[in-house]
C-alpha positions in Angstrom: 236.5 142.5 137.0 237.7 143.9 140.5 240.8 142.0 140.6 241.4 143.1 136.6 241.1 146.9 137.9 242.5 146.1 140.9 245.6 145.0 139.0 245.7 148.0 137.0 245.2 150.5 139.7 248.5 148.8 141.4 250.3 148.9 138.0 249.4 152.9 137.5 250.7 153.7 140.8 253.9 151.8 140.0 254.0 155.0 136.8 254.3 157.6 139.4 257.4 159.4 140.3 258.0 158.1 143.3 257.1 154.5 144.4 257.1 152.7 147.7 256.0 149.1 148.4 255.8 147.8 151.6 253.1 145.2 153.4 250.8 144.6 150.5 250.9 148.0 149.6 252.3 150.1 146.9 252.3 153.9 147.4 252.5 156.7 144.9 254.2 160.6 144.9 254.1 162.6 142.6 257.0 165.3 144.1 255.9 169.2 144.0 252.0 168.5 144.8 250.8 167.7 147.9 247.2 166.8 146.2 245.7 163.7 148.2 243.8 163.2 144.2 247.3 162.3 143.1 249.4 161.1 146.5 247.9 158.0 147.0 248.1 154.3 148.0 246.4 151.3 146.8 247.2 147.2 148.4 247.9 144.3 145.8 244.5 141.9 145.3 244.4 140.1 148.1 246.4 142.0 150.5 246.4 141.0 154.3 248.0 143.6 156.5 248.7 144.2 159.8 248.6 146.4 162.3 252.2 146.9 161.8 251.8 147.0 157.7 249.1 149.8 158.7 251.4 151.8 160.9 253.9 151.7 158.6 252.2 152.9 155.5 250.7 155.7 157.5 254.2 156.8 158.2 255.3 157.0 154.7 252.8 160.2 154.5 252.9 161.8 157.6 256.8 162.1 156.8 255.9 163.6 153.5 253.6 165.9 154.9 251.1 164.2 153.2 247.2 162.5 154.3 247.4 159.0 154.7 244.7 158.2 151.8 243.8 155.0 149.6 241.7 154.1 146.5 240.9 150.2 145.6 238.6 148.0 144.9 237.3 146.4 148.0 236.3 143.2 146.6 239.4 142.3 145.6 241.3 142.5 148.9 238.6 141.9 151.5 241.0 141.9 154.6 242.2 145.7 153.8 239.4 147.6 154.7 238.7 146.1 158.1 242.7 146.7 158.5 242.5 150.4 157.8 239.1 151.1 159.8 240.9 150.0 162.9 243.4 152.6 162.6 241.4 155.0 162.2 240.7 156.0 158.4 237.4 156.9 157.5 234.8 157.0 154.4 235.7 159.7 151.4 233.6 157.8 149.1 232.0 154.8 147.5 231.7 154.7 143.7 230.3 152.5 141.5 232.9 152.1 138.4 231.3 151.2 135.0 233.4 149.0 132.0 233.4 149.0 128.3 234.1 146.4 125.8 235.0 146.3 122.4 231.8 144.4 121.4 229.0 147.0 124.1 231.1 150.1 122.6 228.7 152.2 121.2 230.0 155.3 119.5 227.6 158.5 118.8 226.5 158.4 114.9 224.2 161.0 114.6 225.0 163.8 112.0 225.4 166.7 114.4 227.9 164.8 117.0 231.0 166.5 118.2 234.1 166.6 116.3 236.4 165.2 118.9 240.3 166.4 118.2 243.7 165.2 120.5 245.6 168.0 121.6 249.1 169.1 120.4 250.3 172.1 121.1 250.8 173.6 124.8 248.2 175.9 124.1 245.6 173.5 123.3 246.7 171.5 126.3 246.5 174.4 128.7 243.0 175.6 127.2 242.1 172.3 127.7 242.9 172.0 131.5 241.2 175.1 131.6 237.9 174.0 130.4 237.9 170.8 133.0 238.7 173.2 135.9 235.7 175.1 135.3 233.9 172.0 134.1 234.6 170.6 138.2 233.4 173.9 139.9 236.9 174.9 140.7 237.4 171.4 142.2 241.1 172.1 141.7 242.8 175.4 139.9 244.1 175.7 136.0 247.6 175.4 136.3 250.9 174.7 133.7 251.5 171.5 136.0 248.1 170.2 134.8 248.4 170.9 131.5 251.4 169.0 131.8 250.2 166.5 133.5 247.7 165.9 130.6 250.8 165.9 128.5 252.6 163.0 129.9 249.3 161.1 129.5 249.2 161.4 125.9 253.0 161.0 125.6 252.9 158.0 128.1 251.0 155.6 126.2 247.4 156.8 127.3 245.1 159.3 125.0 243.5 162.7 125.6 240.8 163.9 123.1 238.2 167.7 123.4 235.4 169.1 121.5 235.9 172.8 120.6 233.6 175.4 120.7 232.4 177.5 118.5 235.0 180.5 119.1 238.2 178.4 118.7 237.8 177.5 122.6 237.6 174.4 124.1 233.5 172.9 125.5 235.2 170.3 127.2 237.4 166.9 127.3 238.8 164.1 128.6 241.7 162.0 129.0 242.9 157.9 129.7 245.6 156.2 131.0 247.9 153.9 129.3 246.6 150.4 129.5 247.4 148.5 131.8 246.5 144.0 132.6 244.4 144.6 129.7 242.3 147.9 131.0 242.4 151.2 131.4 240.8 154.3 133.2 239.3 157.1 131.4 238.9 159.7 133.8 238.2 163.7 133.7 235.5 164.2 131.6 233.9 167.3 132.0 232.3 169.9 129.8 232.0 174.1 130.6 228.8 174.4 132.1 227.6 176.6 128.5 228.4 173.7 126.1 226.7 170.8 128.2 223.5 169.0 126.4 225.7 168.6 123.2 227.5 165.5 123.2 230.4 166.5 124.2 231.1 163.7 126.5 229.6 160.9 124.6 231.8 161.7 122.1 235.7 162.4 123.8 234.2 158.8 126.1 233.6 156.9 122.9 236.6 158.3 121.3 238.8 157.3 124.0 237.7 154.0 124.3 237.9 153.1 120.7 241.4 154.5 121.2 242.1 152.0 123.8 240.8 149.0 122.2 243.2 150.0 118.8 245.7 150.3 121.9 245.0 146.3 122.5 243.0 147.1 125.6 240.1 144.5 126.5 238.0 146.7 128.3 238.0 150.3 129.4 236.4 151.8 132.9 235.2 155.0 134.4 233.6 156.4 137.4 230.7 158.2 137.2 229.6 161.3 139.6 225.8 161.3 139.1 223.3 159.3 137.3 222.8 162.2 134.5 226.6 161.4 133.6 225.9 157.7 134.1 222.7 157.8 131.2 225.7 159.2 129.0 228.1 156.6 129.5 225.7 153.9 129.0 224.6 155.2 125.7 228.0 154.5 124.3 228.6 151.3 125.6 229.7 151.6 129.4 227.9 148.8 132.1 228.3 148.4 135.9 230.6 145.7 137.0 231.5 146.8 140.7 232.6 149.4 143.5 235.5 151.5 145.0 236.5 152.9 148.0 238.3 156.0 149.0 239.3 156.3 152.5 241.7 158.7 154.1 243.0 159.1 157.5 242.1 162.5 159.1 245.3 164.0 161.1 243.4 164.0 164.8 243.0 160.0 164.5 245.5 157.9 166.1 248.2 156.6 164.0 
């Protein structure tokens, strides 16, 4: 399964913007945000870079103005990561990404389950990026550009579903990529802090998945931010298959 979401994290990258490919590499930009969540580079499976490889692909964000950062799958490029430690970047994180099937999907049945809705108007889109901004802790701010970005998800070929509240409102959400070498990533799920304990992401996950699946995808995966979250994505179907690595480049390290 690495090298399947491997694959596909090269292949989503190739979606942004801006693309540049260089010494087992690909790079992404998304122009008008200088978010490291969203400016990002990943190496094809089974990379081998140089120094020089390295050095280079440091260069095409310190030009931008932008931290040298990567997300990947370890496993499936095992030369990359000893590569990038000796020039300097360090440890964000290590996350343990789970994966659904078609035949472990598990979707809530229970009569007082969420009913999950896709979004359609820019209202519902920005009430929507709303609702995960608080559901994060203010990890990043509401804006029109996420609310767009959400947008070009659904319109791209990938799926994004809520639960409302009771007031009209929206508890929470979540969106997926386009497939992509037969998987794709659901990411963003988050509920308001008042609406959590209800099924809200049980439902939007298993929602999203079965989406995918109609989609043609063979398998869906997510990564999960604490074993609470974890307990809700294996109820409907989700099962650890392996580990990925975020590493950046802080700017006082040699380059």
């Amino acid at each position: 399964m690495d090298m399947q979401v491997q694959s596909f994290a090269v292949a989503n990258l190739r979606r942004r913007p801006e693309t540049v490919e260089a010494g087992g590499f690909v790079a992404g930009f998304v122009p008008g945000t200088d978010s490291p969540y969203i400016n990002y580079a990943t190496p094809l499976p089974g990379a081998r870079p140089t120094r020089q490889d390295v050095t280079a692909l440091i260069g095409l964000f310190r030009e931008r103005g932008l931290l040298p950062r990567l997300e990947f799958a370890p496993e499936a490029a095992p030369e990359v990561e000893p590569a990038l430690r000796a020039a300097g970047f360090t440890t964000e994180a290590v996350h343990e990404y789970l994966v659904c099937a078609p035949d472990t999907l598990a979707p809530p049945r229970h009569a007082g389950s969420p009913r999950v809705e896709t979004p359609a108007t820019d209202e519902e889109f920005l009430r929507l990026d709303a609702a995960l901004a608080e559901a994060f802790g203010g990890l990043f701010p509401p804006s029109a550009e996420g609310a767009a970005r959400l947008r070009r998800t659904q319109e791209g070929g990938g799926a994004v579903r809520f639960v409302r509240d009771p007031h009209g409102g929206v508890a929470g959400g979540a969106s997926c990529s386009a497939p992509a070498e037969g998987t794709a990533e659901l990411s963003g799920v988050g509920t308001r802090p008042a609406h959590r304990g209800h099924g809200v992401a049980a439902a939007v996950t298993a929602s999203l998945a079965g989406t995918m699946f109609e989609a043609g995808a063979r398998s869906v995966w997510l990564e999960y931010s604490g074993e609470g979250s974890r307990r809700v994505y294996e109820r409907v179907g989700f099962r650890p298959r392996g580990t990925r690595l975020y590493v950046s480049l802080p700017t006082a390290e040699r380059d």
